[in-house]
C-alpha positions in Angstrom: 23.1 -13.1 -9.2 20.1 -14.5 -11.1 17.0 -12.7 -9.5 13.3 -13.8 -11.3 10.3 -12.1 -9.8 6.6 -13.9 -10.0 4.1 -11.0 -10.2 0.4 -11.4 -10.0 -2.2 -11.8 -13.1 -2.8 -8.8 -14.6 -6.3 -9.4 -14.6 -6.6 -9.2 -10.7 -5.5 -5.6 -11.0 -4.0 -5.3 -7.8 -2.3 -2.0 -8.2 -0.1 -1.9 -4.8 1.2 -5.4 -5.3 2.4 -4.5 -9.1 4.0 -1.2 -7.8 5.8 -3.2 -5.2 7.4 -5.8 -7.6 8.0 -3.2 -10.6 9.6 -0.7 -8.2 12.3 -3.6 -7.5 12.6 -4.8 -10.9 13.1 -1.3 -12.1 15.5 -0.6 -9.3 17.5 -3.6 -10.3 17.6 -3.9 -13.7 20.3 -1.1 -14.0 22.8 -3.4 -11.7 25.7 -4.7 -13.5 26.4 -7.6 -11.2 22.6 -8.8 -11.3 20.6 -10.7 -14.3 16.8 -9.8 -13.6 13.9 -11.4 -14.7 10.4 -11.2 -14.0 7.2 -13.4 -14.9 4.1 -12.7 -15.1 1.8 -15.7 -15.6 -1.2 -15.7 -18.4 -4.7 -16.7 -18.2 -5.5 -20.0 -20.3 -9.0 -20.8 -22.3 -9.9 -22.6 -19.3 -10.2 -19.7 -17.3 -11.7 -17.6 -19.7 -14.4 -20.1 -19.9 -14.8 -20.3 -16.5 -16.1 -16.4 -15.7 -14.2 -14.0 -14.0 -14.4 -15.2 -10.5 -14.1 -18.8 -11.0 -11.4 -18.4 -14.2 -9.2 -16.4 -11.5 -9.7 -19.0 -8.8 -8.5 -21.2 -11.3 -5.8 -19.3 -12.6 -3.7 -18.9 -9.2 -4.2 -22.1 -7.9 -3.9 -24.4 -10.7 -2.6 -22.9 -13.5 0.1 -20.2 -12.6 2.0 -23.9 -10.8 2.1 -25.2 -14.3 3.2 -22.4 -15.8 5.8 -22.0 -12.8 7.3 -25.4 -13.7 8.1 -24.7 -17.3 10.4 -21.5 -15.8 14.3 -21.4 -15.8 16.4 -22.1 -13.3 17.5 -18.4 -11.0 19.3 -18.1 -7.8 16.7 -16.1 -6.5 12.8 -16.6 -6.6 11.0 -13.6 -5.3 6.8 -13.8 -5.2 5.6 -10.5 -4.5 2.6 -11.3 -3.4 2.1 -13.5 -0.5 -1.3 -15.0 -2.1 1.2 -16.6 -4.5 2.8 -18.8 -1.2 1.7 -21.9 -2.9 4.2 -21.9 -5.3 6.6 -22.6 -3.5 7.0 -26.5 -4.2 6.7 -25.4 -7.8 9.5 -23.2 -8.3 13.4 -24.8 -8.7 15.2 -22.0 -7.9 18.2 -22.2 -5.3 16.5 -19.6 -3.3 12.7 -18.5 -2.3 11.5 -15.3 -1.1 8.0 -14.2 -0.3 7.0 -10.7 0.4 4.2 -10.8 3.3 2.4 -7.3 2.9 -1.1 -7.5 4.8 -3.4 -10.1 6.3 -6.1 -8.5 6.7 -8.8 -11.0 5.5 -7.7 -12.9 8.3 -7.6 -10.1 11.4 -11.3 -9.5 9.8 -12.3 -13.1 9.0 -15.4 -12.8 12.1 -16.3 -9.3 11.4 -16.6 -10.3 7.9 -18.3 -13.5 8.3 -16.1 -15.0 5.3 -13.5 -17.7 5.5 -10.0 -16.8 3.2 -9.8 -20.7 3.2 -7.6 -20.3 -0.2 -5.2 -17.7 1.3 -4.8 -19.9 4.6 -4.0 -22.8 1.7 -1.5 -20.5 0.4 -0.2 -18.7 4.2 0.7 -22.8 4.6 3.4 -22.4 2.6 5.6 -19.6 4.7 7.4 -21.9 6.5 9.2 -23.5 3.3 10.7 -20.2 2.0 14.1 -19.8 2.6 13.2 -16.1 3.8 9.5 -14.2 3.8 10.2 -10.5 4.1 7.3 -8.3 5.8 6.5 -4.8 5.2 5.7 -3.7 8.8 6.5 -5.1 12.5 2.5 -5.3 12.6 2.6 -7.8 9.7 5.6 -10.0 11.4 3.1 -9.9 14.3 0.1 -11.2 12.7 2.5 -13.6 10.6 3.0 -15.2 13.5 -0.6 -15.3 15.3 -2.1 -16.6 11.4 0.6 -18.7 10.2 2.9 -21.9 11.1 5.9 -19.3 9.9 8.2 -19.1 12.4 9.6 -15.8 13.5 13.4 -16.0 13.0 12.5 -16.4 9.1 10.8 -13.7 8.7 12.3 -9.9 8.1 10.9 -6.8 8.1 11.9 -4.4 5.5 9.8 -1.0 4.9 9.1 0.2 2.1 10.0 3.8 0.3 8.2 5.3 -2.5 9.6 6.6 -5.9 11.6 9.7 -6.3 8.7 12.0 -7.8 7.0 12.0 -4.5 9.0 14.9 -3.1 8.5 18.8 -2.2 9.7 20.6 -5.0 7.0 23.3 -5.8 4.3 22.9 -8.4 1.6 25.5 -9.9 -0.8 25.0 -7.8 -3.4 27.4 -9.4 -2.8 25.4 -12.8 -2.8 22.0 -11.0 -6.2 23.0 -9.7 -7.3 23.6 -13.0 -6.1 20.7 -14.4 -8.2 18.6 -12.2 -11.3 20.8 -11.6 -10.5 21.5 -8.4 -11.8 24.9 -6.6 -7.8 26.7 -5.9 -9.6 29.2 -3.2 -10.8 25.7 -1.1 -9.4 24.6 1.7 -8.6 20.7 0.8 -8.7 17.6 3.2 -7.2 14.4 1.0 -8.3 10.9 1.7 -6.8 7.6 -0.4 -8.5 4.3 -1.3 -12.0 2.8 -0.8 -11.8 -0.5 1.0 -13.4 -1.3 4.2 -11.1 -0.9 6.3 -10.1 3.0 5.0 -13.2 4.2 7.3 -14.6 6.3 4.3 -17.6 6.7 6.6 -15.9 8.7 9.3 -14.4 10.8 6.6 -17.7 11.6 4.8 -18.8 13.1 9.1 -15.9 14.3 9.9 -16.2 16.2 6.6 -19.7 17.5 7.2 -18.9 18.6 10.6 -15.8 20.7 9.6 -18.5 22.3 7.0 -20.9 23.6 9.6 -17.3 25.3 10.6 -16.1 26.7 7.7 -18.5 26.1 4.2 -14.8 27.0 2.4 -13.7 23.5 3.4 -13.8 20.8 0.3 -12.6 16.5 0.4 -10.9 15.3 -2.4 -10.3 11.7 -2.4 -8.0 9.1 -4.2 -9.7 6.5 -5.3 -13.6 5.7 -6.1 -16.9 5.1 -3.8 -18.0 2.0 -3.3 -21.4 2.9 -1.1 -22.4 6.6 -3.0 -25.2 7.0 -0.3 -22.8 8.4 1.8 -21.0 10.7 -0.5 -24.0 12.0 -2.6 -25.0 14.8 -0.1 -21.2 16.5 -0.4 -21.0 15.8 -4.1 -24.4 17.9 -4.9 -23.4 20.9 -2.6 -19.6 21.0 -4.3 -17.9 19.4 -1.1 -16.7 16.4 -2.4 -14.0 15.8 -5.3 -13.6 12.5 -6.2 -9.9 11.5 -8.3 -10.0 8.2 -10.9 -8.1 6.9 -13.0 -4.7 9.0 -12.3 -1.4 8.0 -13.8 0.9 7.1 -10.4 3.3 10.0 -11.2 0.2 12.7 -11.2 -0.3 11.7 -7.4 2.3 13.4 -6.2 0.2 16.8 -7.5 -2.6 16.0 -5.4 -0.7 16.1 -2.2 0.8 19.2 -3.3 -2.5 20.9 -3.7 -3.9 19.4 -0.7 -4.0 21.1 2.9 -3.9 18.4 4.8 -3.8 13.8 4.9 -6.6 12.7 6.4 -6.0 8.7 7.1 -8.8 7.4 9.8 -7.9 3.5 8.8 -9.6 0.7 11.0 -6.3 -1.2 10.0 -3.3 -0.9 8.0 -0.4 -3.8 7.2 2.0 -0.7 6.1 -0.2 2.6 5.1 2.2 3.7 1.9 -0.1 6.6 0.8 1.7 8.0 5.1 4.8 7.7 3.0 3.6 9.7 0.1 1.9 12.1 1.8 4.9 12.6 4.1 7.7 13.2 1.0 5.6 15.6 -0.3 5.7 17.8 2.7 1.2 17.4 3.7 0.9 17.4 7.7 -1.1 14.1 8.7 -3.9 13.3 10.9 -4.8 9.5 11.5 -5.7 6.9 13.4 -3.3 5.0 15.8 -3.9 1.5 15.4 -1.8 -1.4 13.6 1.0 -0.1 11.7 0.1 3.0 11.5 1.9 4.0 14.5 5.5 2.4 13.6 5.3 4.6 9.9 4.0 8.5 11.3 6.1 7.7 14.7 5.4 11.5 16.5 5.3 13.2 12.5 1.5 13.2 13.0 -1.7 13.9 14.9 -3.6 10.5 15.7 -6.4 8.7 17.5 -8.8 6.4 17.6 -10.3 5.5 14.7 -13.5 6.8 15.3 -12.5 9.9 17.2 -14.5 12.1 15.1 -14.2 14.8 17.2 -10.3 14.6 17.6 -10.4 14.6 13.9 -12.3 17.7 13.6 -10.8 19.8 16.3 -7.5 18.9 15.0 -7.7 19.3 11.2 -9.6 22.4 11.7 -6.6 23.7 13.9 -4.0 22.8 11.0 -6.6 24.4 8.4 -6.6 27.7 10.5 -3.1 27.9 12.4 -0.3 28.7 9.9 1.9 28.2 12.7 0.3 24.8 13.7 0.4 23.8 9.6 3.8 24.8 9.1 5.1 22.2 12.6 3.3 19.2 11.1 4.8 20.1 7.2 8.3 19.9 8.7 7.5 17.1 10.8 6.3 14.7 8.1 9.0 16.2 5.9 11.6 14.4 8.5 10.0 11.4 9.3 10.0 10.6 5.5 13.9 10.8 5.2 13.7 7.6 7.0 11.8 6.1 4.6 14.5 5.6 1.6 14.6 3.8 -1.4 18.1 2.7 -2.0 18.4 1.5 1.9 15.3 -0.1 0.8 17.0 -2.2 -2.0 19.9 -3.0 -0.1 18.1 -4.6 2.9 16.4 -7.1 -0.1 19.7 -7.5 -1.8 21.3 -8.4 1.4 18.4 -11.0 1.9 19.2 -12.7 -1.0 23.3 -12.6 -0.6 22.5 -14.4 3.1 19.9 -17.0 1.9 22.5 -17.8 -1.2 25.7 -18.3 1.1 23.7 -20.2 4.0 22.8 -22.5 0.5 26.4 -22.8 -0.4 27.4 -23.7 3.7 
C-alpha cells in the first residue's frame, strides 16, 4: 500500500497537528508491506510578499492545490488537518482520508463574534472523502451539527501518545534543578494558553489554594497570552512558566508535578489527559465536551468554573497520601486504554476498507 500524507505549512506552526501526522508517518515507515510518503507544501514569493497573515491565507487556499496537483499518484491520501478539506478535488489518489480533530472556531463562532468563513469553505468538502476519521465522539457530534458530512462516513479513532510518556522513575531533585523549579513545592501543572484552556480560573483557583498553603507553586506548559493575570504569582515565586521544551522533556514535567489541573471550557480530544495519565499524575478537570469520554471515572471533574470544587479537591490530593495514591492508579489504568499500536491499526484498517470498497 501507497500511503502519502499532506501535512500543514511549517510556517503555521501548529504543533499538535504536526505531532499527529509525524507520529503516523513514523509509526509506518518501518512497515514492510507499506510505501510511505509525506508532503509538506512550501510557501511561494507570492506569499512572502503578501505578509504573514495574508501570504498564509494565500498559501492554503491557493497555492498548496497547485502544488497538490503536481504530486504522484498513492492509494492512500491522508490530510492531517481538517483545514486542508479543500483539497480534496485536487488530490488523484484512489483513496481520501481526512482527520477531523476540533471545531472549535465554530462551537465559538457567537461568543467570539468572528466568522471561520474559510474553514466552513474547507468543512464543505467532508462529504467527498472516502472516509474522515475523528479524534473523539464529541467531534463526530459537532461534525455533524457544522457540516453536510454524513455520519456513517465518519470514524472515530482516539488517539495514544508516544512511548516516553510513561511511569518509570526520574530524579526528581535533579529534574527540578534542571528547570529551576523549587523540589520542596507542592506543584499544580496546567498545559497550553488558548481561550478555551480557562487560564483564568487557574490563575484563582491558584491564589486561593495559596491563602491554604503558601508551599503551593503552578507550573504551566505553555506561554501567557494576557500577563495581567499571571504577574501577581510570578513576583511572589508562585508561578513557573515552561517554553520552548523539546516534546520528549514533557514527560519530566508530569513526573515532577503533584497533580493535572485541566479546567477547559471545551476540548475536541484533551491529549495533554492522555499524557498526564501515562505518566502516573492524578487529574482534576472540567466535565464538558470530550473531556468526559478520555478521563471516564480516572478523574475528579466539574464544571468549568467550579472554583471551589477545584480547590477543595486538589487541596485534598495535595494533602491525602491516601487520596493521591487512588487517583495515581486510577489515571495509571485508564491510560492502558489509550494505545498506540491499536491506534495504528484502526487507521490501517481504514485504509484496507476504503481500498477494497474501491476495487468492488
Amino acid at each position: 500500500m501507497k500511503i502519502n500524507y499532506y501535512l500543514n505549512f511549517k510556517e503555521e506552526n501548529r504543533i499538535s497537528m504536526n505531532q499527529y501526522a509525524n507520529r503516523l508517518i513514523k509509526s509506518f515507515m518501518d512497515e514492510n508491506d507499506l510505501n510511505i510518503n509525506s508532503f509538506i507544501p512550501k510557501l511561494n514569493f507570492i506569499s512572502k510578499i503578501l505578509g504573514e497573515k495574508n501570504g498564509l491565507r494565500y498559501a492554503r487556499y491557493l497555492s498548496y492545490p497547485l502544488q497538490v496537483k503536481k504530486n504522484n499518484h498513492y492509494d492512500v491520501a491522508h490530510i492531517c488537518d481538517h483545514q486542508y478539506g479543500h483539497l480534496v478535488n485536487h488530490i488523484k489518489n484512489k483513496v481520501k482520508i481526512i482527520t477531523v480533530h476540533d471545531l472549535i472556531p465554530l462551537v465559538f463562532e457567537k461568543e467570539n463574534n468572528k466568522n471561520p468563513f474559510l474553514l466552513k469553505y474547507s468543512l464543505k468538502r467532508l462529504n467527498y472523502f472516502d472516509k474522515v476519521i475523528s479524534i473523539s465522539e464529541n467531534t463526530k457530534r459537532d461534525i455533524i451539527k457544522f457540516t453536510n458530512c454524513p455520519a456513517d462516513k465518519i470514524k472515530v479513532i482516539y488517539q495514544s501518545v508516544e512511548n516516553f510518556f510513561n511511569t518509570n522513575q526520574i530524579d526528581i531533585k535533579e529534574t527540578c534543578k534542571k528547570y529551576k523549579i523549587p523540589y520542596e513545592k507542592k506543584k499544580i501543572l496546567i498545559s497550553g494558553n488558548i481561550f478555551y484552556k480557562n487560564n483564568k480560573i487557574s490563575y484563582k483557583v491558584i491564589e486561593e489554594l495559596i491563602k491554604k498553603d503558601e508551599n503551593i507553586i503552578l507550573l504551566h506548559l505553555g506561554g501567557v497570552k494576557n500577563q495581567s493575570y499571571s504577574n501577581k504569582l510570578i513576583e511572589n515565586k508562585h508561578y513557573f512558566i515552561l517554553n520552548n521544551l523539546d516534546y520528549k522533556e514533557i514527560p519530566n514535567i508530569y513526573k515532577i508535578s503533584d497533580v493535572f489541573f485541566f479546567p477547559s471550557i471545551y476540548e475536541g480530544y484533551g491529549l495533554p489527559l492522555i499524557e498526564a495519565m501515562k505518566c502516573g499524575l492524578p487529574v482534576i478537570c472540567s466535565n464538558n465536551s470530550s473531556i468526559p469520554e478520555i478521563i471516564n471515572d480516572a478523574g475528579l471533574s466539574s464544571q468549568c468554573d467550579d472554583i471551589n470544587f477545584f480547590v477543595q479537591n486538589i487541596y485534598k490530593i495535595l494533602t491525602n497520601k491516601l487520596k493521591k495514591k487512588e487517583y495515581v492508579e486510577k489515571s495509571i489504568n485508564r491510560s492502558h486504554y489509550f494505545n498506540l499500536e491499536k491506534h495504528n491499526q484502526e487507521i490501517l484498517n481504514v485504509y484496507d476498507a476504503a481500498l477494497n470498497k474501491k476495487r468492488l
